[in-house]
Backbone as numpy.savetxt, mean C-alpha at the origin, in Angstrom:
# Nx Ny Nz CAx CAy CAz Cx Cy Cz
-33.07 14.92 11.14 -33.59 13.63 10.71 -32.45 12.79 10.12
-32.43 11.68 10.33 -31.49 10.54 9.84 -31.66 10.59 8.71
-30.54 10.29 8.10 -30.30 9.80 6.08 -30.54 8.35 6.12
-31.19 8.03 5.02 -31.76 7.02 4.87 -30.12 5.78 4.95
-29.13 6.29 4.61 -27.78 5.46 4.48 -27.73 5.16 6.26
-27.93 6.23 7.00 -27.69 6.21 8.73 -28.59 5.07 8.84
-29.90 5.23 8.54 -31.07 3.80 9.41 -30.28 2.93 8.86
-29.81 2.69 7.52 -29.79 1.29 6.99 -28.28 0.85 7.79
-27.55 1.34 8.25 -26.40 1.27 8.65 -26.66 0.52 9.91
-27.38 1.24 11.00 -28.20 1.20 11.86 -28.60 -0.40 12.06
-29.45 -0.61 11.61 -30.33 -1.66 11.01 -29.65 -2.45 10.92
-28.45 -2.78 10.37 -27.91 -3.80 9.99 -26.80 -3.76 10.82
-26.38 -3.21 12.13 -26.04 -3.49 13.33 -24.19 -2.99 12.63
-23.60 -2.29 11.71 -22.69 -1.87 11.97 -21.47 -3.27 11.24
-22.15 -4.25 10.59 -21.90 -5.94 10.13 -20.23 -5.64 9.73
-20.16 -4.66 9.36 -18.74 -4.39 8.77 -17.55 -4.16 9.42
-17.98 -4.10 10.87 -16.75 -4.15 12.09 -16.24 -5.22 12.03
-16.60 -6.59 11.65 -15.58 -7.74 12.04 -15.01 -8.01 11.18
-15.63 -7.50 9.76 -14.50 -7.37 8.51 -13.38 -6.56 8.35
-13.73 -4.87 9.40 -12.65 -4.16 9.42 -11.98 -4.48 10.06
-12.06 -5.39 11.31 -10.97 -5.80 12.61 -10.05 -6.77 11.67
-10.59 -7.57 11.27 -9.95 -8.52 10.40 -9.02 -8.01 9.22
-9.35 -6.87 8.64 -8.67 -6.57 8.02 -7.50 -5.73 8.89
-7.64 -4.73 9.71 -6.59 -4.47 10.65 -5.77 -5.01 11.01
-6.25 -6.47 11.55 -5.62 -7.33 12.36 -4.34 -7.78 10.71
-5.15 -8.11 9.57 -3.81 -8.76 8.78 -2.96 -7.74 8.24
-3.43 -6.23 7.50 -2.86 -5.28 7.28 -1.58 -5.03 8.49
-2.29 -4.89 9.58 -1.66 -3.82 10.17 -0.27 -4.76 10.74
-0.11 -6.51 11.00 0.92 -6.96 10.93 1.79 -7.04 9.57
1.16 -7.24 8.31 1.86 -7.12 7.28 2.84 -5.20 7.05
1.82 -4.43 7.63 2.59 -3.12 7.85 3.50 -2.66 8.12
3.85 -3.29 10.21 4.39 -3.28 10.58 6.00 -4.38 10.30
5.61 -5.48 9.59 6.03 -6.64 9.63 7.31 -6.15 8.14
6.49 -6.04 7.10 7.27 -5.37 5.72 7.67 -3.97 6.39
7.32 -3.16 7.05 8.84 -2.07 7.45 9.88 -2.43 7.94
9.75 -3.44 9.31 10.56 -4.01 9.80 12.00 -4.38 9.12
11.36 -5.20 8.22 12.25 -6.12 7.40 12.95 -5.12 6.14
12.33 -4.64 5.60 13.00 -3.67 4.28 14.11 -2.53 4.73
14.11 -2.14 6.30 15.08 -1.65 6.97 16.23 -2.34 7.35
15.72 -3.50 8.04 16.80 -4.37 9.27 17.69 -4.84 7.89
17.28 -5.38 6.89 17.99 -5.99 5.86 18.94 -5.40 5.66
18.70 -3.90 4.98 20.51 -2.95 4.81 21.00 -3.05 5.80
20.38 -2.75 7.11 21.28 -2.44 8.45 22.06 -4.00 8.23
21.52 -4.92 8.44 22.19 -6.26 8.47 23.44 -6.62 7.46
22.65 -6.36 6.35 23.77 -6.04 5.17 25.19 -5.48 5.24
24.88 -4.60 5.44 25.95 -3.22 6.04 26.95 -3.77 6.94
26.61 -4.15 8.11 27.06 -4.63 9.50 27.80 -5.49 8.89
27.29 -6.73 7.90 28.45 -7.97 7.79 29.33 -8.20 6.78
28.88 -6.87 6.09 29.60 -6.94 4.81 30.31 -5.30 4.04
29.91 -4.54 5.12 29.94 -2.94 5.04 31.39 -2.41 4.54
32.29 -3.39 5.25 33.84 -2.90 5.37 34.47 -3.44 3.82
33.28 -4.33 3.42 33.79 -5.07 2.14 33.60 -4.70 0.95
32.33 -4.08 1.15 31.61 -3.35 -0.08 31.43 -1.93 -0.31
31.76 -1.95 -1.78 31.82 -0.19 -2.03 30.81 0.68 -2.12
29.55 0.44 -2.03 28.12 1.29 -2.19 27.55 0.21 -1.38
26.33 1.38 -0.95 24.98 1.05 0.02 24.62 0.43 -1.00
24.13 -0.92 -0.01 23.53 -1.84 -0.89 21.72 -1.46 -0.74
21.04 -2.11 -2.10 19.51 -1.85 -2.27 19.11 -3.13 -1.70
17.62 -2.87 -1.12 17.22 -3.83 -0.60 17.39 -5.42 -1.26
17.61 -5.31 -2.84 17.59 -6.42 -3.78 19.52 -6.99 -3.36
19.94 -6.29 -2.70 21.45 -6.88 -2.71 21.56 -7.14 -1.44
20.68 -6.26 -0.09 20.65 -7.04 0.70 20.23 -8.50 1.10
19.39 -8.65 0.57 18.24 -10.21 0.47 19.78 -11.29 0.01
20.28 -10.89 -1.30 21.47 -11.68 -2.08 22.07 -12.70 -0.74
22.36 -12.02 0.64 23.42 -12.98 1.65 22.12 -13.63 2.27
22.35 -15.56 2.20 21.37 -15.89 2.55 20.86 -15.84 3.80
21.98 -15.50 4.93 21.50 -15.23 6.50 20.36 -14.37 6.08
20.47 -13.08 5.38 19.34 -12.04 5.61 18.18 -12.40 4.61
18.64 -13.06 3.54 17.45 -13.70 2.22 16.49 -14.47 3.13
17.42 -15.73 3.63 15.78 -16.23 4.31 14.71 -16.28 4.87
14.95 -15.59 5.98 14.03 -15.02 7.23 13.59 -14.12 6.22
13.98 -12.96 5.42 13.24 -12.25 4.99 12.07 -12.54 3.90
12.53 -14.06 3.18 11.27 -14.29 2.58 10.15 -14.91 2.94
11.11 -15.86 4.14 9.50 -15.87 5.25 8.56 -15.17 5.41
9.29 -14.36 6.07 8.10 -13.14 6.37 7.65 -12.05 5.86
8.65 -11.99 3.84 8.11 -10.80 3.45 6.66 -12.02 2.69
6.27 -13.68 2.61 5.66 -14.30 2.06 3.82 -14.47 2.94
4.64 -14.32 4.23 3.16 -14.09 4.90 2.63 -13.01 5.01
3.61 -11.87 4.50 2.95 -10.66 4.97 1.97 -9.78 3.40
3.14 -10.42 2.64 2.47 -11.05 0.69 0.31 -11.73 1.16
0.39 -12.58 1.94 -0.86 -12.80 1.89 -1.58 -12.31 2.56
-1.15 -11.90 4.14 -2.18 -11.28 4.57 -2.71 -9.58 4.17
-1.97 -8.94 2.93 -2.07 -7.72 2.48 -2.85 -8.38 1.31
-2.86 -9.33 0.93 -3.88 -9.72 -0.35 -4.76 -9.85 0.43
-5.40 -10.79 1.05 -6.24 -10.88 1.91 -7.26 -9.54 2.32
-6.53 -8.89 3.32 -6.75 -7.66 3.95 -7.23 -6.21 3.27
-6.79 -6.16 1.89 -6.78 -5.21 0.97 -8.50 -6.11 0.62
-8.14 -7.39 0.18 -9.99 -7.94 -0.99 -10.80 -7.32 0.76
-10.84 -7.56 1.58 -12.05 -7.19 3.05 -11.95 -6.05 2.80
-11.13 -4.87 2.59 -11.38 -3.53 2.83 -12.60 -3.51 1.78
-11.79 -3.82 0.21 -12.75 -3.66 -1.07 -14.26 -3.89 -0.21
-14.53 -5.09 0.18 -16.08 -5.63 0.03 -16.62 -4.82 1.39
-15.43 -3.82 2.27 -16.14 -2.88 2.63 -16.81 -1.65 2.54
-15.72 -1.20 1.11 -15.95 0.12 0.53 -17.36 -0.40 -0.82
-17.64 -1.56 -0.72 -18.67 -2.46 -1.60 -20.46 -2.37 -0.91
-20.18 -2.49 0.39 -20.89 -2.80 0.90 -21.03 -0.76 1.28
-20.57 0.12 1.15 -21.13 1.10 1.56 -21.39 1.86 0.49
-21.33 1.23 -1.01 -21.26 1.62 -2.21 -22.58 1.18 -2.06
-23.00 0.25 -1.48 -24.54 -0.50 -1.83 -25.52 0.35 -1.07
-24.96 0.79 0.17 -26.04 1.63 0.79 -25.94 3.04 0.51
-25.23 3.90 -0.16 -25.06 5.23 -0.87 -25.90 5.00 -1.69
-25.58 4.23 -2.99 -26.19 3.86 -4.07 -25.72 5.28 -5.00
-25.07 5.62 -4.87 -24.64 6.91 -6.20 -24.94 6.84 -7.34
-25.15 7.89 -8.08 -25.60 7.53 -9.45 -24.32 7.77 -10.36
-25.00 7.04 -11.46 -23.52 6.65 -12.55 -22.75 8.20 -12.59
-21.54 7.66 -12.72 -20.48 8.72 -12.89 -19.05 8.68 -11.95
-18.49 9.77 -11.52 -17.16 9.21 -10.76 -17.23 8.50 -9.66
-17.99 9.27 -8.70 -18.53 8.02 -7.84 -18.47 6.60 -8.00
-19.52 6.69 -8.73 -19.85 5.55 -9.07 -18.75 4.64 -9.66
-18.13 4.91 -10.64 -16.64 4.38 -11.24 -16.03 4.01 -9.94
-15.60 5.01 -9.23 -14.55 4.99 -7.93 -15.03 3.77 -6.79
-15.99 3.66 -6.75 -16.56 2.29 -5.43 -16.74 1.28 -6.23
-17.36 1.27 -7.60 -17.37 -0.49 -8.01 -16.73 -0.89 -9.57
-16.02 0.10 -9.61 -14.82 -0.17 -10.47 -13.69 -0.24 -10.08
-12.95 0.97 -9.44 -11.54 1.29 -9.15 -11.18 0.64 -7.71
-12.46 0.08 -6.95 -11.61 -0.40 -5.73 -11.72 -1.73 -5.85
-12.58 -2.75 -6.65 -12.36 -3.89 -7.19 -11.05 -4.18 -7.88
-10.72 -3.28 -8.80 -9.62 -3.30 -9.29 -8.00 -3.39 -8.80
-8.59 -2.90 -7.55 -7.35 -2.04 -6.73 -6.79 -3.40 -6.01
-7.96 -3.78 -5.33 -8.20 -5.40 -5.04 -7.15 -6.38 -6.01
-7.63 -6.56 -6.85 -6.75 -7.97 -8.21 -5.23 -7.04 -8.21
-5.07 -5.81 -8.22 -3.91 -5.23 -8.47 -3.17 -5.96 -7.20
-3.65 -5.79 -5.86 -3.13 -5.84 -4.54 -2.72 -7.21 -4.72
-3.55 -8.49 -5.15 -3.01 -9.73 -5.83 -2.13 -9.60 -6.33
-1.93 -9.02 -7.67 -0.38 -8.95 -8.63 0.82 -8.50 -7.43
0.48 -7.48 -6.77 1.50 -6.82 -6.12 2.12 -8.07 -5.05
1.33 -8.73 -4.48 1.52 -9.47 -3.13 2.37 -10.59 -3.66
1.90 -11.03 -5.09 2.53 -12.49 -6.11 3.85 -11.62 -5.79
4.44 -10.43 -6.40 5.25 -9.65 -7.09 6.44 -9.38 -5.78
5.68 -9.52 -4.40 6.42 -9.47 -3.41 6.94 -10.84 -3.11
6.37 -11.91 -3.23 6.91 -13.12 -2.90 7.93 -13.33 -3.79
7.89 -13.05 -5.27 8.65 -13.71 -5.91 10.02 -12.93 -5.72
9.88 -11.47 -5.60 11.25 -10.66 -5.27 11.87 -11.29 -3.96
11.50 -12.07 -2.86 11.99 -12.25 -2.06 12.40 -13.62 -2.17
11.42 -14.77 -2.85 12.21 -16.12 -2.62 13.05 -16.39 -4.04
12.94 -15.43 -4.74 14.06 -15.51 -6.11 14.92 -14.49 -5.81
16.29 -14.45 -5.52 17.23 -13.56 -5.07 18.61 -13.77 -6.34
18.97 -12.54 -5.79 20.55 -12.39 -6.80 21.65 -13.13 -5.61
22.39 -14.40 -6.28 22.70 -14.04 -8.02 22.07 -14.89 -8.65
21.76 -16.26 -8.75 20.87 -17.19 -9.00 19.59 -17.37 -9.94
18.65 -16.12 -9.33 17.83 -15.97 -10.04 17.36 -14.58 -10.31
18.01 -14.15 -10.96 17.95 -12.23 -11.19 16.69 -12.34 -11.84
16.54 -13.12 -13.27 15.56 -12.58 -13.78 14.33 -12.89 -12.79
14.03 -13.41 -12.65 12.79 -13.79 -11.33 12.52 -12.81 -10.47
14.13 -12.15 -9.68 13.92 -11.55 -8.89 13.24 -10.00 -9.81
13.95 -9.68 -10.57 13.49 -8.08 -11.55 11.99 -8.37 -12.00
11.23 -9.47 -12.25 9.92 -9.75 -12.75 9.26 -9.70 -11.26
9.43 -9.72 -10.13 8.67 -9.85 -9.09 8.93 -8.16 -8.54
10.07 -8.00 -8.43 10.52 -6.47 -7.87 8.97 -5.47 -9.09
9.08 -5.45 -10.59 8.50 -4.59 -11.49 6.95 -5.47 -10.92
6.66 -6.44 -10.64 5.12 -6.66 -10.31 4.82 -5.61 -8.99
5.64 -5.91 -8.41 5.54 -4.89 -6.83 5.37 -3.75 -6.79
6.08 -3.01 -7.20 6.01 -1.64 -7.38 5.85 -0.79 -8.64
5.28 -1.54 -9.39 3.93 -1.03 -10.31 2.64 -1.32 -10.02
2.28 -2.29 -9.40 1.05 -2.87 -9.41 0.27 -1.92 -8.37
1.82 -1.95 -7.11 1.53 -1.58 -5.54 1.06 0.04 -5.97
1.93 0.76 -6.72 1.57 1.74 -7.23 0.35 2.26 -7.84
-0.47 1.38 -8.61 -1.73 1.62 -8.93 -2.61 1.55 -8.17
-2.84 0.11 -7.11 -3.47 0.19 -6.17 -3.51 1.97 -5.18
-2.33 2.27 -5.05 -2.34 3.98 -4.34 -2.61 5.23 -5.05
-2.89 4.99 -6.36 -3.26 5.63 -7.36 -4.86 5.40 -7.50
-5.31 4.20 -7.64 -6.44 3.79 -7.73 -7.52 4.28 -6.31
-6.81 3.85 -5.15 -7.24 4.45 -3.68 -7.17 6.08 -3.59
-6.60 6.57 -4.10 -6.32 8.18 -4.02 -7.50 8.44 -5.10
-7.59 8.30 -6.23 -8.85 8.52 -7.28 -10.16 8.25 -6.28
-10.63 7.10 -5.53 -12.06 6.87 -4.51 -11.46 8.03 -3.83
-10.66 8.25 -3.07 -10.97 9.64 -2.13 -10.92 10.54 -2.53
-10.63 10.99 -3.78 -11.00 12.81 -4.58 -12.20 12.33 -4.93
-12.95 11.13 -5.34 -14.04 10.88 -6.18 -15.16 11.54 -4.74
-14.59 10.98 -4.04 -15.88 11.04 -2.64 -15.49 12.90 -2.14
-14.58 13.61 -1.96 -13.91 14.75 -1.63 -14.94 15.35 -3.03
-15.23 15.38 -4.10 -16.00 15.64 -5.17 -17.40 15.88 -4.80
-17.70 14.48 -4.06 -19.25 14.79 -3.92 -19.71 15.20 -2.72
-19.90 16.05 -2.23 -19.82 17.04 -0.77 -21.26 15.80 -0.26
-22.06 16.01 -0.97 -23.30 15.42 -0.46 -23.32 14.13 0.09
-22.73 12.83 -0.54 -22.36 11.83 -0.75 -21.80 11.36 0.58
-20.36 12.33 0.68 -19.84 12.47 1.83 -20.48 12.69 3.18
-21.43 13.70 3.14 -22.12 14.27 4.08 -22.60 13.26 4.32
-23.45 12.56 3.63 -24.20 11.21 3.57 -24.04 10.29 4.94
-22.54 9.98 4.19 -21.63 8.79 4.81 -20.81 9.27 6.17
-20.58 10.30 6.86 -20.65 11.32 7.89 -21.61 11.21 8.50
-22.63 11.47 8.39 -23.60 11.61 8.97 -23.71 10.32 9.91
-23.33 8.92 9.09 -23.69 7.72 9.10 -22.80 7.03 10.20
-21.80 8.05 10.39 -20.68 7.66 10.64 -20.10 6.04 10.21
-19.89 6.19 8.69 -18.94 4.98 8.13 -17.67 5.06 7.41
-17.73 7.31 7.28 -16.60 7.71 6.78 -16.05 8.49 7.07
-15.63 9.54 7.68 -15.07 11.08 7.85 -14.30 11.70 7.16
-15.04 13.00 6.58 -14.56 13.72 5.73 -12.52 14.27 5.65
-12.63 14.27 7.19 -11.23 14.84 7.64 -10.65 13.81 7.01
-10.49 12.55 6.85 -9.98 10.98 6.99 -9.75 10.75 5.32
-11.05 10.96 4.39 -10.69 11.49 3.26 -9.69 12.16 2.78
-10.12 13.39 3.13 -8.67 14.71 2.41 -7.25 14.08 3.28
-6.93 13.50 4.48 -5.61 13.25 4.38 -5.23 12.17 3.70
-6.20 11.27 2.85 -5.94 9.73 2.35 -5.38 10.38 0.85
-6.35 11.38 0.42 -6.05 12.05 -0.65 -4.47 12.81 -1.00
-4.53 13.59 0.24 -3.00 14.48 0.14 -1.96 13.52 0.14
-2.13 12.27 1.49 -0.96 11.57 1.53 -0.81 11.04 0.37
-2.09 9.84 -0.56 -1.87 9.56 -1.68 -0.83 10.32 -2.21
-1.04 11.65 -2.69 -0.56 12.15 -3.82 0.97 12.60 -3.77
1.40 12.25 -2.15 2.77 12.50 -1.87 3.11 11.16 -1.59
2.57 10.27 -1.74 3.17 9.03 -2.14 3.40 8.03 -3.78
2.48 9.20 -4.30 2.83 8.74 -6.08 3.85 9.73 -6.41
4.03 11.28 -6.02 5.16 11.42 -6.06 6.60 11.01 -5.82
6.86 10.30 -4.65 7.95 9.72 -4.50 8.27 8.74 -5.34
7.08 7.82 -5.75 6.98 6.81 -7.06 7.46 7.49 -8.24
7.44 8.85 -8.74 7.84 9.44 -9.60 9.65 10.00 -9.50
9.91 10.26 -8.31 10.95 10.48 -7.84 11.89 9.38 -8.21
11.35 8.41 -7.03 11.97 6.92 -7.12 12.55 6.44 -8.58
11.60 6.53 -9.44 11.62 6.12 -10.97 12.62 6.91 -11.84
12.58 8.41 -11.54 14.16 8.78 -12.25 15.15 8.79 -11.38
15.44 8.75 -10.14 16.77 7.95 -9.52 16.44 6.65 -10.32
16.07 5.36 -10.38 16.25 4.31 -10.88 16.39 4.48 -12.29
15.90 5.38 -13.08 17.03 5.17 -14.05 17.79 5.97 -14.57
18.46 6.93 -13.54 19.57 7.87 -13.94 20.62 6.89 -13.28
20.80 6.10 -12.24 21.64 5.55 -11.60 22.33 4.78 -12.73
21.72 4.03 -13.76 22.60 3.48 -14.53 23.31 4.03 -15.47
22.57 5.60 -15.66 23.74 6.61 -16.60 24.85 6.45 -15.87
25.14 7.22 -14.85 26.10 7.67 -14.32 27.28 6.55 -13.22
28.17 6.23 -13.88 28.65 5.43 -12.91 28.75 5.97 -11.09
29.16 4.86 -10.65 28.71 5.39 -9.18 29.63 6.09 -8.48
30.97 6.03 -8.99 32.16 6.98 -8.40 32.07 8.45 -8.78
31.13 8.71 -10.19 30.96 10.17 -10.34 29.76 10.51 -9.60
28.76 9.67 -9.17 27.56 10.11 -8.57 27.26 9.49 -7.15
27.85 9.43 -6.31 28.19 8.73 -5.40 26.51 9.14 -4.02
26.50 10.54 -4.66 25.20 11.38 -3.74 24.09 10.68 -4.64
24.06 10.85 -5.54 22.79 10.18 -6.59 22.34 8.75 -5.82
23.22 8.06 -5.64 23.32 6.64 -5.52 22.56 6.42 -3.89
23.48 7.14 -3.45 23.07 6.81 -1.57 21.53 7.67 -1.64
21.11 8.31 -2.54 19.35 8.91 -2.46 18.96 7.65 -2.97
19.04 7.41 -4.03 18.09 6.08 -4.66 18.09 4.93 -3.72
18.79 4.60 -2.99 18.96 3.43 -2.26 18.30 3.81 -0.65
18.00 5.07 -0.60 17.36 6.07 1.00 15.65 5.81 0.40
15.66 6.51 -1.38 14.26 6.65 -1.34 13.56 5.32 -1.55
13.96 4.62 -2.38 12.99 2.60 -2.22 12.49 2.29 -1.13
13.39 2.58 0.45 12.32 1.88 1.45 11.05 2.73 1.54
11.28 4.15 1.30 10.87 5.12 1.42 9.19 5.08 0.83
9.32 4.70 -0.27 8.14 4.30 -1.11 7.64 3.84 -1.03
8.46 2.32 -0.25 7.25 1.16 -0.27 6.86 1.48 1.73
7.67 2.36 2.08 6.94 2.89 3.83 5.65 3.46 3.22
5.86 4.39 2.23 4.19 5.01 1.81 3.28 4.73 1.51
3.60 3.24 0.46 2.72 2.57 0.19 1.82 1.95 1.24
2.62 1.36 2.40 1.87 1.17 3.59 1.35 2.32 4.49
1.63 3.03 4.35 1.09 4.04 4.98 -0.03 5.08 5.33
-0.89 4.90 3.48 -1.39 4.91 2.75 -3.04 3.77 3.08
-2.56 2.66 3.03 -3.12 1.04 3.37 -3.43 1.55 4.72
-2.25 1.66 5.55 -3.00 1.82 7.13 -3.88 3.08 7.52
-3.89 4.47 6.81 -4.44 5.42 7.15 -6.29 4.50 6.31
-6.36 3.61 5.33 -7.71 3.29 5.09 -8.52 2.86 5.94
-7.89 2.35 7.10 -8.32 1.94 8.64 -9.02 2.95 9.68
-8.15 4.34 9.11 -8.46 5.24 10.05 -10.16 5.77 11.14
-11.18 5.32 9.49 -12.22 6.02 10.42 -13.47 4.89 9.89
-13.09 3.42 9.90 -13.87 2.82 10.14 -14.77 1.42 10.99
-14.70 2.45 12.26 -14.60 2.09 13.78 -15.74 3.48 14.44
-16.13 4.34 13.69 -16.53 5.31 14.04 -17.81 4.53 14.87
-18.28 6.21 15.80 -19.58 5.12 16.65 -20.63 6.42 15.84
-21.55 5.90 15.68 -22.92 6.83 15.12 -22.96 7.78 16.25
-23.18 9.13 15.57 -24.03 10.34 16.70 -24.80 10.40 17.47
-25.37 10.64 18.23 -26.89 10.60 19.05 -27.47 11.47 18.34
């Protein structure tokens, strides 16, 4: 027999596909679009200035030469909105299946209409936090650029913290899950890897964070290996962060059972 979440799903013809396409459609260019660019930049960097300079430069010193600054804040500025954008549609999807579960108070409950609203306004701070790191560059405007860089990858960070908490919250409630399975609006498999990857992507955030600030103990001629990791792991982090974002896509496209 159908769960009462399956008819209502049913019933209401599946309404949440053109919100998920939509959100695909802006995520998944901002995805592809911010890897692109947080790579090509060092490579570019490197190439025109490699023979000149004594350390791998960080993405914040690549942006500095304006050939590679501009184009990159173009497009790290559209890709800033369509991840604000794209992130609030996921929310009012994980909203809208919060409404037909209906869970009762407790983690659940916290996790769908607390923590992914939240995750939402965070994804705002983060997206502000990306524009401003890119159209405020060194040398000019450092402080601008360090207030937009710390919005980014703290904010971006909670949001994957906040998303990893809804999928142990739902991985928690076997039933819940089963529920939403059944319904096909979630899959359990799709869960536990959102969860694991999460948690190997707040690790690297933890990683990331003491390279960034052991690098300024140690000058860079005594730590020369220290230096070329910290400057390997940053793209690294913010690849997870997206990575993370695009696996939320994964299983909601599902077609109901017979």
């Amino acid at each position: 027999m159908a769960s009462d979440i399956e008819k209502r799903s049913v019933e209401r013809g599946y309404w949440h596909r053109p919100l998920a396409l939509t959100a695909l459609a802006l995520n998944g260019f901002a995805i592809v679009t911010v890897n692109y660019w947080i790579y090509t930049a060092r490579w570019e960097y490197i190439d025109r200035n490699g023979s000149f300079y004594k350390r791998p430069p960080t993405i914040s010193r690549a942006i500095s030469d304006p050939v590679i600054g501009e184009p990159f804040a173009f497009w790290m500025t559209i890709s800033a909105i369509c991840l604000g954008v794209g992130v609030a549609l996921l929310t009012l999807i994980y909203l809208w299946i919060a409404g037909r579960l209906r869970p009762k108070f407790g983690y659940l409950w916290v996790a769908l209409w607390v923590l992914g609203p939240a995750a939402a306004i965070l994804q705002g701070v983060a997206s502000l936090g990306i524009y401003w790191l890119s159209s405020y560059r060194f040398p000019s405007a450092h402080e601008m650029h360090m207030i937009g860089s710390y919005s980014f990858f703290v904010s971006q960070a909670l949001v994957v913290l906040l998303y990893t908490l809804l999928n142990h919250a739902l991985l928690r409630h076997k039933e819940c899950l089963q529920r939403l399975d059944d319904a096909a609006l979630i899959a359990p498999h799709w869960v536990r890897a959102r969860f694991i990857f999460g948690l190997v992507s707040l690790s690297l955030v933890v990683v990331y964070f003491v390279l960034f600030t052991l690098k300024d103990v140690y000058a860079y001629d005594d730590a020369r290996g220290l230096y070329l990791f910290y400057v390997s792991v940053e793209p690294a982090v913010i690849t997870s962060f997206l990575l993370v974002l695009a696996m939320a896509h994964a299983d909601l496209f599902l077609r109901p059972r017979d």
